[in-house]
GUKOLRO-569566 format. One record per residue (C-alpha): residue in three letters; x, y, z. Coordinates in steps of 0.2 Angstrom, whole numbers, plus 2048, in hexadecimal, padded with zeros to 3 digits. Example, Ala and Ser with C-alpha at 12.3 -4.5 7.8 and 13.67 -1.06 7.14 Angstrom:
ALA83E7EA827;SER8447FB824;
//
This chain:
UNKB671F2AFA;UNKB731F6AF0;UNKB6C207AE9;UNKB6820DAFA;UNKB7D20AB00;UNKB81211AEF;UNKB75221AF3;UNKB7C21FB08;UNKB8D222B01;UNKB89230AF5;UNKB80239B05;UNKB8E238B0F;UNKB9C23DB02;UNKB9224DAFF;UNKB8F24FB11;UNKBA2250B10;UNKBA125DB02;UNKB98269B0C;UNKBA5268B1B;UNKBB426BB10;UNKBB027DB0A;UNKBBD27EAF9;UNKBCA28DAFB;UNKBC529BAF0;UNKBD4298AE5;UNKBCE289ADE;UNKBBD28FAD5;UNKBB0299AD2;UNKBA728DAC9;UNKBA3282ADA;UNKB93282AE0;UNKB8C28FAE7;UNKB83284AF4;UNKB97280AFB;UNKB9B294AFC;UNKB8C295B09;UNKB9728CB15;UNKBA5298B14;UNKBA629AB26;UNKBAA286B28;UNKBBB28BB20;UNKBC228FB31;UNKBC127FB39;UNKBCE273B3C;UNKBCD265B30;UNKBD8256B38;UNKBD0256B49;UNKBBD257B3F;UNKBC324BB31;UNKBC523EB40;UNKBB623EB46;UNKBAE23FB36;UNKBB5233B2B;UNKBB7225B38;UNKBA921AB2E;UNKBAC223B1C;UNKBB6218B0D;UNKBBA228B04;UNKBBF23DB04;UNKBBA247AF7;UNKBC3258AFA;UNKBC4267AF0;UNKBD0271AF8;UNKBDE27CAFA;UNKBF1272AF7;UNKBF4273B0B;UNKBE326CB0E;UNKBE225EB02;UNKBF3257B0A;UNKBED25AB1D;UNKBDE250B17;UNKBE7243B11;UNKBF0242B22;UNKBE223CB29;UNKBD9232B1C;UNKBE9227B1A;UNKBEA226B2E;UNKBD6221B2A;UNKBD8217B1B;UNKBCF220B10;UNKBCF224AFC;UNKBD1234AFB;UNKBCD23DAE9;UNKBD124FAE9;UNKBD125EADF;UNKBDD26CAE6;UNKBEA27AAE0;UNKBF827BAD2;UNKC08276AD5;UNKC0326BAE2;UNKC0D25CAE6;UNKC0024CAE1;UNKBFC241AEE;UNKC0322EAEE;UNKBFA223AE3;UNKBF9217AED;UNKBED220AF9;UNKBE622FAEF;UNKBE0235ADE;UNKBE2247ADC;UNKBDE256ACD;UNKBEA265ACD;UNKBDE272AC6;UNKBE1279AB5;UNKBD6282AAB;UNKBDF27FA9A;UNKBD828DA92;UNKBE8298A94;UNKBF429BA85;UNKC03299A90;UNKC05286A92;UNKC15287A9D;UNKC0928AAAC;UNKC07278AAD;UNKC1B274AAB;UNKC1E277ABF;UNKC1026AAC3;UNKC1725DAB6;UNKC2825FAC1;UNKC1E259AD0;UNKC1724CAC8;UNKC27246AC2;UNKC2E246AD2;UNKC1F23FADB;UNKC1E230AD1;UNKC3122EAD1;UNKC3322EABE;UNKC45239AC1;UNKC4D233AD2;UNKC5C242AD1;UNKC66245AE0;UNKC6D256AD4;UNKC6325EAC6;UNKC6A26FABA;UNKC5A279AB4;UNKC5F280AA4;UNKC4E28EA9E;UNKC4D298A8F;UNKC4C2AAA95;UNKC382AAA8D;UNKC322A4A9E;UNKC3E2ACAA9;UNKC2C2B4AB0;UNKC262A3AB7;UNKC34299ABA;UNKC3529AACB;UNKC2528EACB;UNKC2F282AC6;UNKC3D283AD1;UNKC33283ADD;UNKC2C272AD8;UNKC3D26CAD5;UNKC4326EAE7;UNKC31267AF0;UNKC3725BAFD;UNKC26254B03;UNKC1F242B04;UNKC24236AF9;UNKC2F243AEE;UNKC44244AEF;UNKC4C256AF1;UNKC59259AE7;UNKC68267AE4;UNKC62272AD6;UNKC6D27DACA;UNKC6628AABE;UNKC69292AAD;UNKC6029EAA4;UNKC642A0A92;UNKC622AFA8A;UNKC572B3A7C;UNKC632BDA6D;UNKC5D2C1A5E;UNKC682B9A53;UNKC6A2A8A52;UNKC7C2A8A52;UNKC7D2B1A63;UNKC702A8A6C;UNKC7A298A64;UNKC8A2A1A6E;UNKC802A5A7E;UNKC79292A7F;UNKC8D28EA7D;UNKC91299A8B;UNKC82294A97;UNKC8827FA93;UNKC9A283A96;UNKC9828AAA7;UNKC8D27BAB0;UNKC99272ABA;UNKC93263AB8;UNKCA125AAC2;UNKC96264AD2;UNKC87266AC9;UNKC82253AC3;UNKC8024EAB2;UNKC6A24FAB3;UNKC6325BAA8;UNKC51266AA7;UNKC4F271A99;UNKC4027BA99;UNKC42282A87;UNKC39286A74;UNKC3927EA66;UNKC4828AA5C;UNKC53288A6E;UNKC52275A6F;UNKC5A270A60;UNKC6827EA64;UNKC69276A75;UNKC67263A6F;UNKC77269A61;UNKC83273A6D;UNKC82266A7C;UNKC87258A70;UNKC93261A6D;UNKC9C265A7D;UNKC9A254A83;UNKC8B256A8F;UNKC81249A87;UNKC85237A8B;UNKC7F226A91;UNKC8322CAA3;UNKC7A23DAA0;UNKC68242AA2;UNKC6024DA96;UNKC4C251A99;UNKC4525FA8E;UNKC33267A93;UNKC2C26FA85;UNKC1E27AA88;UNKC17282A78;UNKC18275A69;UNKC0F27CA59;UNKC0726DA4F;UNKC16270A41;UNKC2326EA4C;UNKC1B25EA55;UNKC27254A4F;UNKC3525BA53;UNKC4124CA58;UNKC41244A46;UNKC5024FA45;UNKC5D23FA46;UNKC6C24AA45;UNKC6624FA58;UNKC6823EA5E;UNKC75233A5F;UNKC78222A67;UNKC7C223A7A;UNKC71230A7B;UNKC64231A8B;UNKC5723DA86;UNKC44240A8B;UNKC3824DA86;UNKC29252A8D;UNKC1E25DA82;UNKC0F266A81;UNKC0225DA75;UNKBF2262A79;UNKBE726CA6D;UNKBE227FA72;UNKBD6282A64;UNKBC7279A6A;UNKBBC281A79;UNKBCA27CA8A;UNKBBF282A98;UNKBC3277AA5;UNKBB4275AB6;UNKBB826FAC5;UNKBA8269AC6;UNKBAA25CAB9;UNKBB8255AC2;UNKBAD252AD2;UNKB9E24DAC8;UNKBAB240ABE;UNKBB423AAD0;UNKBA0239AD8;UNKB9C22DAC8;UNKBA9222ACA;UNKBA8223ADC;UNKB9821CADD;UNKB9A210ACF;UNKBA920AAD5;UNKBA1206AE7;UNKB921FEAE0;UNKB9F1F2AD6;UNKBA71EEAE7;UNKB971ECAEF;UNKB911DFAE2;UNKBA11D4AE2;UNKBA01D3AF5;UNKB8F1CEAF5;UNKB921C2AEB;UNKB9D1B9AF7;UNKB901BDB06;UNKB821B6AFE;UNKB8B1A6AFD;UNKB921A6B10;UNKB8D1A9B22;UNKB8F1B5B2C;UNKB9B1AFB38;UNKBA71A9B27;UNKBA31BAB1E;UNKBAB1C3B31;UNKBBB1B6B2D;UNKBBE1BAB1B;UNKBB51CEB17;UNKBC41D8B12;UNKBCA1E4B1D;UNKBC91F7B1B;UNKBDB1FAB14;UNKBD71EBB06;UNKBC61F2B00;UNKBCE203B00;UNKBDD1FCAF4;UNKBCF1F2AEB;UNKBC5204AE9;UNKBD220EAE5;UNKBD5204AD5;UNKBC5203AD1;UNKBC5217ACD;UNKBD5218AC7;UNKBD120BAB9;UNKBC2215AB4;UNKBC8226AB4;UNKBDA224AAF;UNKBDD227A9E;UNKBCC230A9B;UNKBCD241A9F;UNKBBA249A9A;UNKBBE258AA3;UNKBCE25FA9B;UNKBD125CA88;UNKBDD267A86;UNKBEB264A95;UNKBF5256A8D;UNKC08254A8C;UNKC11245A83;UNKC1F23CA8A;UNKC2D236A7D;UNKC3D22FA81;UNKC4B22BA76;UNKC51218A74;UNKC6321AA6F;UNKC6F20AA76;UNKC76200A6B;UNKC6C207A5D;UNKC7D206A4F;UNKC821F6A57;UNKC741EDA57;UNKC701DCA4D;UNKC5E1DEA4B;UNKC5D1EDA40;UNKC631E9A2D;UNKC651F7A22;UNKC5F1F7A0F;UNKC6120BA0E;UNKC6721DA15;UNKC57220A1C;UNKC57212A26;UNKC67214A2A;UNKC64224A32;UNKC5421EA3E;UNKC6120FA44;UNKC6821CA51;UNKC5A21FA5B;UNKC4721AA5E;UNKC3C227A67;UNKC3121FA73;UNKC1D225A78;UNKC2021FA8A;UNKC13229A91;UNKC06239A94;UNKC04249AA2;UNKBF224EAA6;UNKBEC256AB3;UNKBE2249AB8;UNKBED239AB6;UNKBFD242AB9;UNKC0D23DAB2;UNKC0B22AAAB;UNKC1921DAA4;UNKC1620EA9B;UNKC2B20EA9D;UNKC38216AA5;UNKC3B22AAA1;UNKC4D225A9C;UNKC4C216A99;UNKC5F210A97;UNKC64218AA7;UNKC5A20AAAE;UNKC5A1FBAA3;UNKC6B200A9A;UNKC691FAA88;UNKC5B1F1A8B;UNKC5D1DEA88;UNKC641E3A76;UNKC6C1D8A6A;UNKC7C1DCA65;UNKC8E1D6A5D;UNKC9F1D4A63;UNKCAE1CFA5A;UNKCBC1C4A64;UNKCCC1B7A5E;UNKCD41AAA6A;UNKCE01B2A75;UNKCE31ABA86;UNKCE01AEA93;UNKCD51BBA8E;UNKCCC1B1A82;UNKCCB19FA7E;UNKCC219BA6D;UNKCBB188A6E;UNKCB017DA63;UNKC9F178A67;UNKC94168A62;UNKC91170A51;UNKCA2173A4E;UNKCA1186A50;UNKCB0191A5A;UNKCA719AA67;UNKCB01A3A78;UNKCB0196A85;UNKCB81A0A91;UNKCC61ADA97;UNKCC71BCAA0;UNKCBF1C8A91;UNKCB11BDA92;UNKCAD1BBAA4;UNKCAD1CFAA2;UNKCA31D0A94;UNKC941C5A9F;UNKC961D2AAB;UNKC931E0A9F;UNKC871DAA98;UNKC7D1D4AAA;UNKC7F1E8AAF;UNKC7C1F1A9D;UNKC6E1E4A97;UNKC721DDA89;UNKC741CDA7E;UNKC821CCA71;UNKC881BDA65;UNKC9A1BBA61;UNKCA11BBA52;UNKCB31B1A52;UNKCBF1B9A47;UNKCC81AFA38;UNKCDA1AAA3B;UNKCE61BAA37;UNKCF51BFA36;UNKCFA1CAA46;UNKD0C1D2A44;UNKD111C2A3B;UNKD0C1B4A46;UNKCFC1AAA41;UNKCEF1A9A4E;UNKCE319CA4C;UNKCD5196A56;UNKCDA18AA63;UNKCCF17BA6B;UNKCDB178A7A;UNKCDA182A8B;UNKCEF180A8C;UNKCF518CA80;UNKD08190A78;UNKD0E1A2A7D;UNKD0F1A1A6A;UNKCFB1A2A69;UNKCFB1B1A74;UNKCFA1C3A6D;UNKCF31D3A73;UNKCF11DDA62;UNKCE01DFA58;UNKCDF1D3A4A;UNKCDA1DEA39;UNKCC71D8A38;UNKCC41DDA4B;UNKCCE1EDA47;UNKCC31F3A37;UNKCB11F0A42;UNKCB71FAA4D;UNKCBD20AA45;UNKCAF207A3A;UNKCA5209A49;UNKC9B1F8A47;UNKC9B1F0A58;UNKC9B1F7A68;UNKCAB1EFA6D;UNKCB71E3A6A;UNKCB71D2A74;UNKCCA1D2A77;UNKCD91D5A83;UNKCE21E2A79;UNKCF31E9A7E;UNKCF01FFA80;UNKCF8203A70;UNKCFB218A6F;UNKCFC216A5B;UNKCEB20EA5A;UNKCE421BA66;UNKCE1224A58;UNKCD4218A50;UNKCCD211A5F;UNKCCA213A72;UNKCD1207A7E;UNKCC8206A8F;UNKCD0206AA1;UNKCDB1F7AA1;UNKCD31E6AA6;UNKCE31E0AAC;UNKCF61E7AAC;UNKD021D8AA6;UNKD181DCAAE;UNKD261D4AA4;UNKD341C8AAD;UNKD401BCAA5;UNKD3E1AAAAC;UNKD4F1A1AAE;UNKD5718FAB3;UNKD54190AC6;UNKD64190ACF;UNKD6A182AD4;UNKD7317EAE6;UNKD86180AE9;UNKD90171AED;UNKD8F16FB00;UNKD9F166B02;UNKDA7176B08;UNKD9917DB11;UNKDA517CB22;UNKDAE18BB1C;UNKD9D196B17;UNKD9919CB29;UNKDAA1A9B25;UNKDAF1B0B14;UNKDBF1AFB0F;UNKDC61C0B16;UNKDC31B7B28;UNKDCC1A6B26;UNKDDB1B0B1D;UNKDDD1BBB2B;UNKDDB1AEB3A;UNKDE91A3B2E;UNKDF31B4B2E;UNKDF21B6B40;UNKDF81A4B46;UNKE061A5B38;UNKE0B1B7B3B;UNKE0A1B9B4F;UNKE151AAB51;UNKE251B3B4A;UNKE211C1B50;UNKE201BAB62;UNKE311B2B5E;UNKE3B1C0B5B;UNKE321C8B68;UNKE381BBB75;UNKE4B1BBB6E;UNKE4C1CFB6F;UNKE471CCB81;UNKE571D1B8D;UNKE4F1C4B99;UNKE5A1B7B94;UNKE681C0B95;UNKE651C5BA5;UNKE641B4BAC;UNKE6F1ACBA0;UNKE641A4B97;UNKE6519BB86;UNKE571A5B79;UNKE56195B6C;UNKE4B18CB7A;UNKE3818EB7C;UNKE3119CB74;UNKE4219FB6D;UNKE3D193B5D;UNKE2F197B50;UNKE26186B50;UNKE2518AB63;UNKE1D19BB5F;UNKE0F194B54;UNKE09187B60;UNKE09192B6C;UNKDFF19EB63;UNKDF3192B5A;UNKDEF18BB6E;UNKDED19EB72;UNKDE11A1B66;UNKDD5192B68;UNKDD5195B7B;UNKDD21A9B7C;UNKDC91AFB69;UNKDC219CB68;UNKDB01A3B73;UNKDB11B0B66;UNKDB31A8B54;UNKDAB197B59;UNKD9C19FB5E;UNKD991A9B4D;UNKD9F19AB43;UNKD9218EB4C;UNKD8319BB48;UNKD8719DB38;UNKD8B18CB33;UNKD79187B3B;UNKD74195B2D;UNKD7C18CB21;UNKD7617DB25;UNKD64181B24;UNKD6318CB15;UNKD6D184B06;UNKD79191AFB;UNKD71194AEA;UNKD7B19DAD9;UNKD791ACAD8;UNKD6B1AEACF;UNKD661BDAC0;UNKD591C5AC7;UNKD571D8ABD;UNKD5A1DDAAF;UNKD691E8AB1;UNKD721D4AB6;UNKD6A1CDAA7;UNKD741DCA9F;UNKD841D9AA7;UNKD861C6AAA;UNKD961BDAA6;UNKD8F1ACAA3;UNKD8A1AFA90;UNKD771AFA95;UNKD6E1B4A87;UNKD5A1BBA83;UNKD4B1BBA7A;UNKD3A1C3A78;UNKD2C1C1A6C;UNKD291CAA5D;UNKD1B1D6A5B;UNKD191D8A6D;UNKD161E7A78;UNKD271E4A7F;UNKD2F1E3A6D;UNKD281F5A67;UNKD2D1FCA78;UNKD3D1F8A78;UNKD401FDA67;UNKD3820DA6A;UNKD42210A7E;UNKD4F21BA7E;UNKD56215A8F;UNKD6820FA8F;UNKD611FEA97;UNKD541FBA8C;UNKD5C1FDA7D;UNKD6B1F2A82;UNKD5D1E5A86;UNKD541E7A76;UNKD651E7A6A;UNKD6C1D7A72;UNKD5C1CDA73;UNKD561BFA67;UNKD451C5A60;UNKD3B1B5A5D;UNKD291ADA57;UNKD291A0A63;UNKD33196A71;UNKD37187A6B;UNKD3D178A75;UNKD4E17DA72;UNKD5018DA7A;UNKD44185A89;UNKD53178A8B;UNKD60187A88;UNKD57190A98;UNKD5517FAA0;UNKD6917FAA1;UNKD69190AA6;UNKD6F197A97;UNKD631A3A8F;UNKD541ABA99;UNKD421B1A91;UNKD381C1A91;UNKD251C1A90;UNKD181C6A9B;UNKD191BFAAE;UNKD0A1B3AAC;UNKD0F1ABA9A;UNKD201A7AA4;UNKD1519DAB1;UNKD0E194AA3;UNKD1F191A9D;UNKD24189AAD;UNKD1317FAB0;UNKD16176A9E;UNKD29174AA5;UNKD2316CAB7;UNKD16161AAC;UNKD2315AAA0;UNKD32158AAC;UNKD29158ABF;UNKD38165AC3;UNKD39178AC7;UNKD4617AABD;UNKD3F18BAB9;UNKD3F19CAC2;UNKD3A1ADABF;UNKD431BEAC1;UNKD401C9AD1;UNKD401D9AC3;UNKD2E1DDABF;UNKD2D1EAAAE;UNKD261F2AA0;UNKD121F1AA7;UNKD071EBA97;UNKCF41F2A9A;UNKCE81E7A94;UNKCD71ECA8D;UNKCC71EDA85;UNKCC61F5A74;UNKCB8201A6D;UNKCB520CA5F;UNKCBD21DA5F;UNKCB422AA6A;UNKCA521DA6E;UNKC97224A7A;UNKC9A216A84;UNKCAD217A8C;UNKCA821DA9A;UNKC9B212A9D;UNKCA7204A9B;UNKCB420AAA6;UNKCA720BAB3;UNKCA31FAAB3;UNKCB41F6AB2;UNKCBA1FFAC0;UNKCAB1F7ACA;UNKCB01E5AC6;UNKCC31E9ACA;UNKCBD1F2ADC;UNKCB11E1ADF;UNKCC11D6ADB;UNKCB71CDACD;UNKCC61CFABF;UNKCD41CBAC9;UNKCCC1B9ACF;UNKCC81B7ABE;UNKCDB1B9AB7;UNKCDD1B0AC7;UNKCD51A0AC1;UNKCDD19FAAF;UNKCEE1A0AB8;UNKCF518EAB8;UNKCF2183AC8;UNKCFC183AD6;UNKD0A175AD7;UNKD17173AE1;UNKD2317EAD7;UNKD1518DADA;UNKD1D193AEB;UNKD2D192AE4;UNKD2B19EAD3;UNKD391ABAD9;UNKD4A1A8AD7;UNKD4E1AEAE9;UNKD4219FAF2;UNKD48194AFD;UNKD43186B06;UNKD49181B17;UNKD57172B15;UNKD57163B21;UNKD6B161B26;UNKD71150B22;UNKD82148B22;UNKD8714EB10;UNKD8615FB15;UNKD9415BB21;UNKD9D153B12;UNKDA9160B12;UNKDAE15FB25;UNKDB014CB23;UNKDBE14FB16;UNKDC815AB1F;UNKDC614EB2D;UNKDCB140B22;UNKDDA14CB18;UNKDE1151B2A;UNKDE1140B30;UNKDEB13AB1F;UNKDF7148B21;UNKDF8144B34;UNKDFC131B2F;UNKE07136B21;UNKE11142B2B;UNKE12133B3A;UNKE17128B2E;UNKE23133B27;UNKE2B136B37;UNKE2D126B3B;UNKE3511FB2C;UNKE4012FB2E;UNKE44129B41;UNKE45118B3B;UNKE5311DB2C;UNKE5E126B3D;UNKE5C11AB45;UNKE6010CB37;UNKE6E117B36;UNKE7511AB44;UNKE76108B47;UNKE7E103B37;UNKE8B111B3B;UNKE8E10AB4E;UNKE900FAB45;UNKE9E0FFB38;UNKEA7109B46;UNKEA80F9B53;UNKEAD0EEB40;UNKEBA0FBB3F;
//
């Protein structure tokens, strides 16, 4: 039973045949039985392939390009296999669906013919996935280029358009002037419009030119594509990549090149790409149809109904039956093969896996070319990886080495159980996981020794609570020497963005940019005991007291110059005539007619006053750190950023700060208590301040410390790498994405000391809202007290005086009746 569906099958597929007349164009060599049906070429294929193929499992077509792909239209509607044989430079059908054979003969000298069908391959199985592509051609296949161009620019199924730039490179004959022109033709892409992707379709003398020059100019680099396509390779230039010098790390090169032998006999029949698709055909369906017998012979009917596979599954099922037996074994065309080789460059120098016992060895560490797959006319374009492979797996999980010291917060060297310092934590590190999530690699961290850094000994700390003495942004020697000997990739530090060390190594965009304040004894409240007399400055009481005191004489001599009381005949030392008079009458004036006036601003702002307690006037910037007249004096640290700039400023301010400041190692407990008492204030970086006051808050459970308004002197913070290393940019990408996803700033976030109840109360211009109690009113109460003591006193006064009259008058009453 099995032969006769196996000879069913072949029946109908060559029933097929004869409907499907080839185009011309594809052969002379088919059989002459299939040219009788010329006249069949006229009809419309979908609306017959519908009827036809409704019970069919496959197509075989040999056919024109715009044939084969309206056949597949409806075998995919029908789900059928389709295996065709069509045109050059004809997109390949999806894999998934189809198996398809561009025709090439393979007996021309000119191998390029086949470059413009590679491109749709490559496309078509998405092996570059470019939005923007610059075609750079030597001027040899000017001719036929437009071929490719062509295939470039197909937008069809299953392939991306994209936005093509072409240069032609002109053939001199010198080697220094074609050197000049290759200059000239790189110097004019605009890659910041053009992309960075790369196809050069190019000899052998032109790509070591080109390889050379774009190094040179900077085209070449972990976010560049290079792909070169090499059509005519003689045997003694085969290996023409072994050239280290034309490869460097960070590089991202493929080549594609021609490697198939033309000395052998290359004809190329279509007939012996149907006779091989036929056999595998009907070996592939007789294999099918064994295995599901298998399982029928074992069931019912009813149960095989439930469980037979439905037509899209045995089609899936038979298409990888064929494809297993024909890829990779190409009877037909000997002589069409291309080799795929790509260039594996990241890390290569840093790397811990490569030991070097000699210069040769030394020289192979910078790159490792790749045999990541073939182009045949048959198979097409196959991987075993990606074409550039560190443009999607970035260094591809490889091991390498970084350098780091204890330096909080940005790195925070502990001991594990063995008793080795490793990085626990710290900013650096959390970005160094990141980096090394997104790039793909491993890395193992080497502590540096204890050194000494601008005079102050850094040594590996155990503790998370650090001394500002511990921190220090310079490069310690060892860390230096790696990296301007270009031993690691980069240093796993928080260095300060030196512009003398610029020009031994490259910083990266700054991980974090640290202000300098001055913290300070935070102000402490004024005595409250006069706080009746805040409402008005002194300017106001002074001129109500000159008011009372100076409209009373004033009124009096008006009164007396008065001809009124001469008039009537009237005495002027009565009434208003006398002073004291005056003033009463004035002071009762002045409470009943101004009093809406000055009672009503003097209650408001007393409430004011009442509510929000008087502070000292507190130093807040620099320029009142300058000129204050309480003996205040400063400090910095030595060997920091803040140190060299103000040595090195110029600005009047600056270099008064710098020439009166105390240049120190470290804050001792004394100057802490000399700041305590508001005596001395210290700069350092805003965040090591807060440290200062957390440390203050745990030892004393007060605020008694409070940091300047003034913000100055911005410090970058960053990552270090060796000078001119291929991989900056890379770096500063990935930076630059954690900083606009917010990752570093919740990570300096969480080193920052916990909030306590002297966090909302950092500045020295808070406040808190006052609660008014008694002793806020102390200052009324004595004047209450002091005018009812001066009020007894002068009553008691007046009455001893009346009494003495009195006593007086009666003991000279008494002498006069005596007498």
């Amino acid at each position: 039973m099995v032969l006769r569906l196996v000879g069913l099958w072949s029946i109908l597929l060559l029933l097929l045949l004869l409907v499907l007349r080839p185009d011309p164009a594809v052969g002379d060599d088919f059989p002459s039985l299939l040219s009788t049906n010329a006249s069949m070429g006229k009809l419309n294929i979908p609306p017959l392939l519908s009827i036809i193929l409704d019970h069919f499992s496959a197509v075989l077509s040999v056919s024109s390009c715009k044939n084969t792909w309206d056949i597949y239209q409806e075998a995919v509607r029908e789900r059928l296999v389709m295996l065709s044989i069509t045109d050059p430079d004809c997109p390949r059908l999806p894999t998934s669906n189809a198996i398809m054979i561009p025709r090439s003969d393979g007996s021309g000298s000119n191998a390029f013919d086949e470059v413009s069908q590679i491109i749709l391959d490559m496309k078509s199985s998405r092996a570059i996935d470019w939005h923007t592509a610059t075609l750079l051609y030597d001027q040899v296949y000017d001719a036929e280029i437009s071929r490719c161009i062509l295939s470039l620019l197909e937008d069809r199924e299953g392939i991306k358009p994209l936005t093509l730039t072409e240069f032609k490179i002109n053939a001199p004959t010198h080697s220094w002037e074609k050197r000049k022109e290759i200059r000239r033709t790189l110097l004019g892409i605009p890659t910041a419009y053009t992309g960075r992707n790369f196809i050069a379709i190019v000899n052998i003398a032109t790509l070591t030119l080109l390889m050379e020059i774009s190094k040179d100019l900077k085209l070449v680099n972990p976010f560049a594509q290079w792909l070169y396509l090499i059509p005519n390779t003689e045997k003694a230039n085969s290996n023409f990549t072994s050239q280290s010098t034309l490869i460097n790390e960070g590089d991202n090169v493929a080549f594609v090149y021609n490697s198939g032998s033309k000395a052998q006999n290359c004809t190329v029949s279509v007939l012996c790409y149907i006779e091989s698709y036929l056999l595998h055909f009907i070996r592939s369906l007789s294999k099918l149809i064994r295995e599901e017998q298998v399982v029928f012979g074992q069931i019912s009917d009813e149960e095989w109904e439930i469980i037979r596979p439905s037509k899209q599954e045995r089609k899936t099922k038979f298409l990888q039956m064929i494809k297993a037996a024909i890829t990779s074994k190409d009877e037909c065309n000997k002589c069409s093969q291309w080799k795929i080789q790509s260039a594996e460059t990241w890390g290569y120098v840093y790397r811990t896996d490569f030991l070097t016992d000699g210069a040769d060895l030394q020289e192979r560490r910078k790159y490792t070319m790749l045999d990541i797959g073939y182009w045949s006319p048959q198979d097409g374009f196959m991987l075993t990886d990606a074409l550039f492979p560190h443009s999607q797996y970035g260094f591809r999980g490889v091991q390498l080495i970084f350098y780091s010291y204890h330096n909080p917060p940005w790195q925070f060297v502990s001991y594990n159980d063995s008793g080795s310092p490793v990085i626990s934590s710290g900013v650096v590190y959390d970005i160094l996981n990141e980096l090394s999530r997104k790039l793909n690699f491993t890395y193992t961290m080497v502590i540096s020794q204890p050194a000494e850094i601008n005079g102050s000994l850094i040594e590996g700390n155990t503790s998370s609570v650090y001394d500002l003495k511990t921190i220090s942004s310079d490069i310690p020697q060892e860390i230096f020497s790696t990296l301007v000997n270009n031993k690691i990739l980069l240093a796993a530090i928080g260095a300060t963005v030196n512009e003398k060390q610029k020009k031994f190594v490259s910083f990266t965009d700054p991980i974090s940019i640290q202000t300098y304040s001055f913290v300070i004894s935070r102000p402490r409240e004024l005595s409250r005991v006069l706080l009746f007399l805040s409402p008005f400055g002194s300017d106001t009481w002074l001129c109500l007291a000159a008011a009372v005191a100076l409209m009373g004489p004033i009124l009096c001599a008006i009164n007396k110059l008065s001809p009124y009381y001469e008039v009537h005949n009237k005495p002027t030392d009565t009434g208003l005539g006398k002073v004291n008079n005056c003033f009463w009458y004035i002071y009762g004036a002045l409470l009943q007619q101004v009093v809406l006036v000055i009672v009503t601003t003097y209650c408001g702002n007393l409430v004011a006053f009442l509510t929000f307690p008087k502070i000292d006037i507190p130093v807040n910037r620099v320029m009142q750190l300058l000129r204050n007249d309480r003996g205040m004096t400063w400090s910095i640290r030595r060997g920091t950023f803040l140190e060299e700039m103000l040595m090195d400023s110029t600005e009047p301010k600056y270099v008064q700060l710098y020439k009166g400041s105390q240049i120190i190692g470290e804050l001792t407990d004394e100057l802490v208590e000399r700041i305590e008492a508001g005596q001395h204030v210290h700069i350092d970086w805003r965040n090591n301040l807060r440290y200062l006051m957390k440390r203050q808050f745990l030892r004393t459970d007060r605020c008694d410390f409070a940091l300047s308004t003034d913000e100055f002197l911005d410090e970058q913070i960053a990552l270090v790498m060796p000078k001119d290393s291929p991989y900056l940019e890379l770096v500063n990408e990935e930076i630059k994405r954690m900083h606009q996803f917010g990752f570093i700033q919740r990570w300096v976030a969480q080193y920052l000391p916990a909030k306590d109840k002297c966090s909302g109360t950092g500045r020295v211009m808070d406040v808190q809202n006052h609660t008014v109690n008694s002793s806020d009113m102390a200052g009324s109460y004595w004047i209450l007290l002091l005018g009812f003591v001066s009020g007894l006193f002068v009553f008691v006064c007046e009455f001893a005086v009346a009494w003495y009259r009195k006593h007086r008058a009666a003991r000279a009453a008494t002498v006069a009746y005596r007498d």
